[in-house]
N, C-alpha and C positions, 0 to 999 in steps of 0.2 A: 697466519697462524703464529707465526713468529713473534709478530707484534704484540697478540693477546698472550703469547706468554711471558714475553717482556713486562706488560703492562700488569698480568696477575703476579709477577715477581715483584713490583714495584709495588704494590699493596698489600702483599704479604710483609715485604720491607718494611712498610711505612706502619700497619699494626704491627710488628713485633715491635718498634721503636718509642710507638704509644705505649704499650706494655710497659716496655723495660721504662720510661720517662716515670711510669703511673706509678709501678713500684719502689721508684728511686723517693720518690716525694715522700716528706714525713707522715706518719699519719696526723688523720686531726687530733688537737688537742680535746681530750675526755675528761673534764675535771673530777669525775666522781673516781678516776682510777689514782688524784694526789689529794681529795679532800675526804673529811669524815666528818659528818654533820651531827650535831648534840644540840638538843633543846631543853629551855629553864625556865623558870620562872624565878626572876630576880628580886630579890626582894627591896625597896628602898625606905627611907627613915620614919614615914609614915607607914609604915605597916603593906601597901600597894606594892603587887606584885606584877612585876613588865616583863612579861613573853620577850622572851632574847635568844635565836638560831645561832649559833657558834659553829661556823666551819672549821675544822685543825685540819691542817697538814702532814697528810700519813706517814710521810720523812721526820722522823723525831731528831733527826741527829743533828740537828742546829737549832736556833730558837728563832722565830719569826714575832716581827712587832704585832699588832694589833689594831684592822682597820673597819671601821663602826659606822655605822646607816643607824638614824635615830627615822621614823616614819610612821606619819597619821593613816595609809594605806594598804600597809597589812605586810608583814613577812613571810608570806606563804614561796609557795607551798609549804601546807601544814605536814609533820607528822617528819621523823626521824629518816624514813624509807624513800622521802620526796626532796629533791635536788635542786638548789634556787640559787644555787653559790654566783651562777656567772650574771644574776642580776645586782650581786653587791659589788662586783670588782669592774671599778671604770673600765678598764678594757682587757683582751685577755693577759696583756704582758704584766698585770698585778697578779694574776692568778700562777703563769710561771714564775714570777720573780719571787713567791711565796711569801700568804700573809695569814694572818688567822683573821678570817673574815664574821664580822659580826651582823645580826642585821634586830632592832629592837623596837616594836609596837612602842610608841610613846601612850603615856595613860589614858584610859579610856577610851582607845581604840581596839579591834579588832582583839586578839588574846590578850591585853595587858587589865590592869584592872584600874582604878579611882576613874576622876570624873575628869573627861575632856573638854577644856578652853581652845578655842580656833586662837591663836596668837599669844599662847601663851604671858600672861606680864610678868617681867621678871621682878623679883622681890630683892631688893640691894640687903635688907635686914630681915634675918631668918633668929625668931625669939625664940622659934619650939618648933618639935618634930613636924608640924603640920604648915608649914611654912616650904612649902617647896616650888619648885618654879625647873624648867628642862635642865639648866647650870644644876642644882644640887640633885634631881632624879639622874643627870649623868655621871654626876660623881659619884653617886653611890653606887651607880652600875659598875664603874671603871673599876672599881676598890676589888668589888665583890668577885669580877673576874679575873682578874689581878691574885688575888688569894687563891682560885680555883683553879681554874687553865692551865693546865702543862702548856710547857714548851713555850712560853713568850718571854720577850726581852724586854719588860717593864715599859716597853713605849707605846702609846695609843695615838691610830690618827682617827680623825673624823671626817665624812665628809656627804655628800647629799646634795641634790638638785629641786628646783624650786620648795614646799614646804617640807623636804626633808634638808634643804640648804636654810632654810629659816632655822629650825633644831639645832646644825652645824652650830650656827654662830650664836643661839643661846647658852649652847652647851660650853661655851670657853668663856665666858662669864666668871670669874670665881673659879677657876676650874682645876680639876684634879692633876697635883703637878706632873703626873703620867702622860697627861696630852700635849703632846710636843707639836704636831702638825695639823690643819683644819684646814679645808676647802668648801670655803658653802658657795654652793653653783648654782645660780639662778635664785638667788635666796630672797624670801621675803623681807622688807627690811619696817615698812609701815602700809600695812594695807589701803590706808585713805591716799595717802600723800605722796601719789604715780605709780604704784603697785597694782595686786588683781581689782580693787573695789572701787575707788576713787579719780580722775584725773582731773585734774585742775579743779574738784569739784561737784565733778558731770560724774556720774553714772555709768559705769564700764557696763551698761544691760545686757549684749547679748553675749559676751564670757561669761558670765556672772551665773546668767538662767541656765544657760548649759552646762554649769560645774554645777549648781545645785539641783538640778533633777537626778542626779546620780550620790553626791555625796552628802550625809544627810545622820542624823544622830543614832549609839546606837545603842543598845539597850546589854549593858552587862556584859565580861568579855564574851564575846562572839567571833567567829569566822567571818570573814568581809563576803559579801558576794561573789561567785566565780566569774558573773559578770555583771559590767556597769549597769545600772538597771535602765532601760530602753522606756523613753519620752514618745506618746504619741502627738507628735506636734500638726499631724491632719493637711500638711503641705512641704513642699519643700525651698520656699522661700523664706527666710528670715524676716525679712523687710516686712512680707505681706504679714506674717504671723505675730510681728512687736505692736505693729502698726493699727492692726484690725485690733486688738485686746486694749488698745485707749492708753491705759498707765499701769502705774507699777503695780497699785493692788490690786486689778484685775489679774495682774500676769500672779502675783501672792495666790491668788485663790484657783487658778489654773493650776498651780501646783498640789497646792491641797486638793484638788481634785481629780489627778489625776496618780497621785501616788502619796499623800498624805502631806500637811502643812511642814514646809522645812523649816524652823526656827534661826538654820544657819542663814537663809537666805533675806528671811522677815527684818532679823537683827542688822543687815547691810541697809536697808530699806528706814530702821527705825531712827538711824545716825547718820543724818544726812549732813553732817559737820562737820568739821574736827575737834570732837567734843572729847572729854575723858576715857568714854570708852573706846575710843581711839590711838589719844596720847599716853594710855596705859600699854599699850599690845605693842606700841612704837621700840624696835629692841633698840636702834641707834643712841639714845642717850646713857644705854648702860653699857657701850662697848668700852670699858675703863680695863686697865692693867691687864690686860692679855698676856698670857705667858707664852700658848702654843704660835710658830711661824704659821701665817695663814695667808690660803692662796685664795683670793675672791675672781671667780670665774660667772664670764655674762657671755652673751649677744644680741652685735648690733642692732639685729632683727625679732626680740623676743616679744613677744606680743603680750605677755604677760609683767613679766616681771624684769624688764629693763633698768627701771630703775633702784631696784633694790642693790644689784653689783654695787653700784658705782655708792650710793648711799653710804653701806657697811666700811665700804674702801677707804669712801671720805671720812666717816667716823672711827674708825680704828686709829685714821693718822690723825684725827685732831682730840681724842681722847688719850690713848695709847701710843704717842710718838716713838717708843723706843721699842715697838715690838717691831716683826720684822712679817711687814705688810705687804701683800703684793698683790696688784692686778694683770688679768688676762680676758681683754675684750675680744669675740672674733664674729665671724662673720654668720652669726646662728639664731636660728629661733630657739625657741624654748628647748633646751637640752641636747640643741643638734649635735654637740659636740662628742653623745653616744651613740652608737649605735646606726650611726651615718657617717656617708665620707664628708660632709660639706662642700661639694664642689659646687652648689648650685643652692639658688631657691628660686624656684618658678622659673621665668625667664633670664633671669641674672645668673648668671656667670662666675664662679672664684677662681676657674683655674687649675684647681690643685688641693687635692684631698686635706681640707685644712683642722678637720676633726682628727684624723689620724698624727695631722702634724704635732697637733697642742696634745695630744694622750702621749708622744713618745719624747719630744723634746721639751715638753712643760713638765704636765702631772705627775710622770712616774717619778721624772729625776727630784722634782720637790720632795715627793712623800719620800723616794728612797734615800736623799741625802738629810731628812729628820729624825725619822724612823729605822735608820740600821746604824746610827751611831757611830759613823765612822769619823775618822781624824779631820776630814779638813771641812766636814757638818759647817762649821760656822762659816765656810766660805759660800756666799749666794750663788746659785746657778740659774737664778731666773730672774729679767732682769726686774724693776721697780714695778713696770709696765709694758706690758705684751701682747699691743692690739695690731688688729687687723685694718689696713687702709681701703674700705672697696673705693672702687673705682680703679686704682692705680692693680692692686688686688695683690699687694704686698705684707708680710707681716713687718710692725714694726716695731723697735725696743727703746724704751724713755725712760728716763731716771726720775720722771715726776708724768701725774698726768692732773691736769690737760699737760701737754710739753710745755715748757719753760719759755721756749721759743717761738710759739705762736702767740700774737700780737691781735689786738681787739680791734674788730674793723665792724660799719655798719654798713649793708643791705639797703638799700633807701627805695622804697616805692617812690617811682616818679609817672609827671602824665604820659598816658596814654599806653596804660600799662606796662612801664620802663621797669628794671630794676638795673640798680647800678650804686658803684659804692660815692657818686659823687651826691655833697649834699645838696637839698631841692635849693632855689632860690628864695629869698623872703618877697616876693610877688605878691601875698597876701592869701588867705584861707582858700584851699583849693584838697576838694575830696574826693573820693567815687562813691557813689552810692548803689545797694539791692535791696529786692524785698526776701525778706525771709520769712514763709510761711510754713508751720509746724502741720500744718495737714503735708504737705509734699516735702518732706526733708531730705535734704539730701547723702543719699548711700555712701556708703564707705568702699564698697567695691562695685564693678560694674556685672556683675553676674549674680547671680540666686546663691544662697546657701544658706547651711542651719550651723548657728553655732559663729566659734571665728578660724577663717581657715588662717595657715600660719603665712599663706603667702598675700595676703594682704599689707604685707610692712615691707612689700616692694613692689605693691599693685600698680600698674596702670590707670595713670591718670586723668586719661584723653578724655574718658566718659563724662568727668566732673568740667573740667574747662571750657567749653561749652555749653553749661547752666549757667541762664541769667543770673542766678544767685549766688555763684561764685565768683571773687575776685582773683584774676591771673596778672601777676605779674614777671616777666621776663628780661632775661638778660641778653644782651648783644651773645652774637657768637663769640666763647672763649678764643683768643690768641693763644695761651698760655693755661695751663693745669691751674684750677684754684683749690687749694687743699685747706679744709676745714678739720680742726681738732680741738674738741672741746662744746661746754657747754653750747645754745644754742637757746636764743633765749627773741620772742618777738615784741617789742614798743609802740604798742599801737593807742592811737589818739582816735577815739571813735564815738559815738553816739547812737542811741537807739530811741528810736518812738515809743516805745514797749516801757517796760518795767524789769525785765531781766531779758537775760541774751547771752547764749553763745556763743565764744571766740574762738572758731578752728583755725589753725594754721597749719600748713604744710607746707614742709620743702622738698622740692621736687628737682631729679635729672633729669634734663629732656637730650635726646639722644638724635645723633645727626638727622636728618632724614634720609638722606641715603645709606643709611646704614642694611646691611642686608645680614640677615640673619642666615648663618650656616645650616640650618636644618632645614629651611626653606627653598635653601637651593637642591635642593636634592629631589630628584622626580619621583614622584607619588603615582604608585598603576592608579589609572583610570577607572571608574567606578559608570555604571548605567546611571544613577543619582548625581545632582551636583554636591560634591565636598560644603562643611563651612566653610567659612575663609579665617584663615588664621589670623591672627592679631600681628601685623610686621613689627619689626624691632626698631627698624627705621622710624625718629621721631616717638620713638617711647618713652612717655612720661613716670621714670619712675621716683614711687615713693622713697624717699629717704628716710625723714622724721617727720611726724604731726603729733599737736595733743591742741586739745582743748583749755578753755577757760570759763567756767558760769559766771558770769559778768556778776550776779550778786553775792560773790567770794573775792572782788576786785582788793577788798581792801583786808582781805584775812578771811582763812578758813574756819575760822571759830565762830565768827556772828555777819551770817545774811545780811547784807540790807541793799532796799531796793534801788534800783539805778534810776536814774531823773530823767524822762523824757526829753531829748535835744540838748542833753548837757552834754560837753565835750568832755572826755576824761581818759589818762593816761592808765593805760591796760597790758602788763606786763604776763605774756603766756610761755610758760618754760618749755621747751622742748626737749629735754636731755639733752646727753650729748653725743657725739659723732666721731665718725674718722675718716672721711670721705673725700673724696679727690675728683674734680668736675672734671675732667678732662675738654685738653684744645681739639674743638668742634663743638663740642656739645654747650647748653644753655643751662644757667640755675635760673628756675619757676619757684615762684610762691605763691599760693592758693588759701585766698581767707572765704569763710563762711561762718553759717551760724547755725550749720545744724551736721551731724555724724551718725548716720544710722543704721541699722539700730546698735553699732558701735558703741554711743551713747547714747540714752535714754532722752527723750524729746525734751525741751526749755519749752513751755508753754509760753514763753518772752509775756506772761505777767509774773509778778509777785507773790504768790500762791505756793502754799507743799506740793512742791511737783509731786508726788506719791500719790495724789490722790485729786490730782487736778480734773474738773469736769471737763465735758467737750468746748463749751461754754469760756473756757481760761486758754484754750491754745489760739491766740490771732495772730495773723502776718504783720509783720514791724519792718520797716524801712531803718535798715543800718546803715552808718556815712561811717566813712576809715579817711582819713586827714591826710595829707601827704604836702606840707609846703615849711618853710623853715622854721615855722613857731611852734610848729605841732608835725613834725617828721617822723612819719611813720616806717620803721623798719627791722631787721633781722638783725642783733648784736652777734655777732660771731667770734671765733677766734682763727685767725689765718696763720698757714703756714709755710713760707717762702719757698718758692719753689725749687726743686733741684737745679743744679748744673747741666747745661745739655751740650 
């Protein structure tokens, strides 16, 4: 009896402690009790008027800068009485540190009014009112609230993730000397040219159809849908769904049939080049005279729009040298770096809340050492470049990227499926050969899905390595860490039976195989059924980087021409770039193929509008990849020495 009262004493203890712990905590933060929301219609020089949310901060007693989402996606929630503030403030420490937050329909979306272009061109010569382009619809917004707005301190930042990060970096074009600071995150920079539409070429199809069965043109300002509007796709494989519908315009008329012809999607399908209406949408040649400090923000892992960071980053500094430019790569898919911690993607590992990281020691201190004007403003607090190393799973700081210090080293395919940086011997023409047939292409990932999931840009790569049609090539076990940083680019001497063809390349970690994964070691209750079995970590092949190349873009994106049966020819496939660190154990794997699917849309390996190819145009071609000293096939890299141990 003793005991039980003992024991109910100690729980009564241990709740009262909870209590008092629960009370002591702040409460949570409620932004509707520091913001007051005001809705406008803005007017700009053309008479079009752009739906603009203004959040103000119910403390009047100081003045806060002013921070701006330009968005083809809609500002809602609509209506004065309805609270959307915490989807405009990177994280919540914007929304304490107090900002007047903006969020504005770009034209022809959702409430704004004139007519919407996907990719805006910007116009360098503006002759008359109707000459506008997101640079001058921003300045005019800036002005007009600027004039209007209590309570701000003349300073504007901007900023946005994928095409609201494209708007970012139009909008500092020519721009209103009020915008001191810009962050375009994940931002589009040239849709054909490794962006959402294009790679090497090839056809980004199954992003592409899943973005437009949803987003799609719209008639007059309107309310966006409350939701994405729902594809009956009648399965739930990808693969089997690309696959059975033959080509592109069959999948065209699938849409129109099942929710009306999308014009946005047709127009991707009609410019199968890098034709003018592409190198007009291109913003990178007009990134000239920037005024505002800009932080261009990516991930390693973005399935989308990977290369646009790095693009804008590159074009600011070689347009705009004296603005004050800066990059932050880390370890994220598309916009991981909101609204996630970033510890992880799929099976990979980071360690350490690295979303949280870059929101309190990157972003805020940018914006707030722009935007609050203070004395020592002109001193930089972030450094040039501020990527993240996976593997090693460190953040790291460079005064240039790629580092200055990483030195050019070549990858060499050697026999018997080697790879190794020593170069082949001149022994005489020696290759490997596959066949590659477009009836059986080979997956991008090894499981069913609709759509692209994000964890496919560190997929598991065992499934493909063991396809006759894929070439694998590996390296000895590391001794030593080999750390890659920078571009990432493959030299390949190849040939095709065919007329056109597919160059995949991927670089791949292969992972001990004794590796044992900690979630595995953990005993699982026992089930009447037998479990699946998990995929081990041990010997896991993951993706790093791939892209493609359409063999009839070999010699330029502007004009096709066909490849010559049994000709040898030097075939350059960019891979972006990396920050990666093999780790001592583990193996660098390279995997070449000739087909990604439905990742990218089938090469019927003839000469033909792939858009419209019959069944009749897709046949299986016998591809050869060269590997001997006259014709040295391999991975140009940049290495980087490794630490002190």
């Amino acid at each position: 009896m003793l005991l039980r009262a003992s024991f109910l004493l100690l729980l009564a203890l241990a709740g009262a402690s909870a209590r008092a712990a629960e009370e002591d905590k702040p409460p949570a933060y409620e932004p509707r009790e520091h913001y007051t929301k005001y809705e406008y219609r803005v007017p700009v020089r053309d008479g079009a008027r752009l739906f603009t949310a203004v959040y103000l901060p119910k403390d009047q007693s100081r003045r806060y800068p002013l921070l701006m989402v330009r968005t083809p996606y809609g500002c809602g929630p609509y209506g004065v009485d309805r609270d959307g503030v915490r989807a405009l403030a990177p994280s919540e420490d914007f929304l304490k540190a107090g900002y007047i937050f903006v969020c504005q329909d770009v034209r022809g979306r959702s409430l704004s009014e004139g007519e919407f272009i996907e990719m805006t061109p910007h116009r360098p010569v503006k002759k008359t009112p109707t000459d506008v382009d997101e640079s001058s619809d921003t300045h005019d917004s800036v002005q007009w609230l600027l004039d209007r707005i209590p309570g701000h301190n003349g300073r504007v930042g901007l900023w946005g993730i994928s095409y609201p990060g494209f708007y970012t970096a139009a909008s500092i074009i020519d721009s209103h000397p009020a915008i001191k600071a810009a962050s375009p995150q994940a931002p589009i920079a040239d849709l054909f040219m490794g962006d959402d539409s294009y790679h090497g070429g090839a056809f980004m199809l199954a992003a592409n159809f899943g973005f437009y069965t949803g987003f799609k043109p719209q008639q007059g300002p309107t309310p966006p849908p409350k939701q994405w509007p729902q594809f009956d796709w009648g399965t739930l494989d990808g693969y089997e769904f690309h696959l059975d519908h033959g080509n592109l315009d069959a999948l065209s008329k699938r849409l129109a049939k099942d929710g009306g012809a999308n014009p946005y999607f047709d127009v991707q399908l009609a410019h199968d080049r890098y034709d003018e209406f592409w190198q007009s949408r291109a913003i990178t040649p007009h990134l000239k005279h920037i005024r505002a400090a800009v932080l261009t923000v990516g991930g390693w892992f973005d399935a989308e729009d990977l290369a646009g960071p790095l693009a804008i980053f590159r074009a600011i500094g070689r347009h705009s040298p004296a603005t004050d430019n800066r990059l932050v790569m880390g370890p994220w898919v598309h916009g991981g770096w909101v609204g996630a911690p970033g510890r992880q993607l799929g099976r990979v590992q980071f360690q350490q809340p690295t979303a949280e990281q870059f929101q309190k020691e990157v972003l805020l201190p940018f914006f707030e050492q722009h935007l609050r004007g203070e004395p020592d403003a002109k001193a930089p607090r972030v450094a040039k470049a501020t990527v993240f190393e996976t593997g090693t799973n460190v953040w790291r700081r460079y005064d240039a990227w790629p580092p200055r210090e990483a030195q050019p080293r070549t990858l060499y395919f050697a026999p018997g499926g080697k790879l190794s940086f020593t170069p082949p011997q001149p022994t005489g023409p020696e290759f490997d050969s596959w066949v590659s047939d477009p009836a059986k292409p080979v997956p991008y990932i090894g499981y069913a899905s609709l759509g692209v999931p994000q964890e496919y840009m560190v997929s598991d790569q065992r499934f493909a390595s063991t396809r006759p049609d894929v070439l694998t090539f590996r390296s000895d076990v590391l001794e030593e860490d080999v750390t890659l940083a920078g571009p990432v680019v493959a030299r390949l001497f190849a040939s095709t039976t065919g007329t056109d063809a597919d160059w995949v390349v991927k670089l791949i970690d292969v992972y001990p195989p004794e590796l044992e994964d900690e979630v595995a070691k953990k005993r699982k209750p026992r089930t009447e059924d037998v479990e699946p079995q998990d995929s081990p970590l041990g010997g896991y092949q993951q993706l790093v980087r791939g892209d493609p190349l359409r063999g009839r873009f070999r010699k330029g994106f502007e004009a096709p021409e066909a490849m010559v049966p049994g000709q040898v020819e030097e075939l350059r496939v960019a891979l972006q770039d990396i920050n990666h660190s093999f780790r001592r154990g583990h193996r660098i794997m390279v995997q070449v193929q000739s087909s990604w699917f439905p990742l990218i849309d089938r090469n019927p390996q003839t000469f033909v509008p792939i858009r419209s190819a019959r069944p009749e145009d897709f046949q299986a071609a016998t591809q050869k990849l060269f590997r001997w000293a006259g014709q040295a096939s391999g991975l140009e890299v940049k290495v980087l020495a490794a630490p002190p141990r």
